[in-house]
Phi, psi and omega in degrees: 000136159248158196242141155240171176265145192257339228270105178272117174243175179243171191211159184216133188259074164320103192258348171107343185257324186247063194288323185311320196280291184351306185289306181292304191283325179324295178283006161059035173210139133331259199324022171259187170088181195304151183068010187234189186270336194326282173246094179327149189292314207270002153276357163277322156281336154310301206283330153297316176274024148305294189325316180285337201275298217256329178095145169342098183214142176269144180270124214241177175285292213265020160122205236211111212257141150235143174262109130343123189298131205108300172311143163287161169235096141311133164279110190278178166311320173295344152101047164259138175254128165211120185243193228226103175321152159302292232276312167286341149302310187305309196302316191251355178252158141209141202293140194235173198240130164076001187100005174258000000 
């Protein structure tokens, strides 16, 4: 038997630079980052220099993932962040216009 995946997911392209966005699409909220209630400034800053020291890692459904600047971070059906090399995100997504 063969299978295709049916599942329309979202994605964000960890570049090493865009830990803010990363954090807001992980957590599916606007309100994150300085100044806010989400996240107090000296735990947005510890948790930037973890990143820059240990590098990005996600807590995924099978245990605890890092991501490599480049790899995408997807959002599953379950609404879980995993991510994903670019050459095999390609291979298995592709971008559609308006959510369909």
């Amino acid at each position: 038997m063969k299978y295709r995946k049916i599942a329309l997911v979202e994605a964000i392209i960890w570049t090493g630079d865009n830990l803010l966005e990363v954090e807001r699409f992980r957590s599916n909220k606007e309100d994150i980052g300085h100044n806010t209630t989400f996240i107090a400034n000296e735990m947005w800053d510890r948790h930037t220099n973890d990143v820059k020291t240990d590098g990005l890692f996600l807590g995924t459904l099978e245990g605890r993932m890092k991501a490599s600047i480049g790899d995408y971070i997807i959002r599953g059906i379950k609404g879980e962040c995993y991510a994903c090399k670019p050459d095999i995100f390609k291979l298995t997504y592709e971008e559609v216009e308006d959510g369909r």
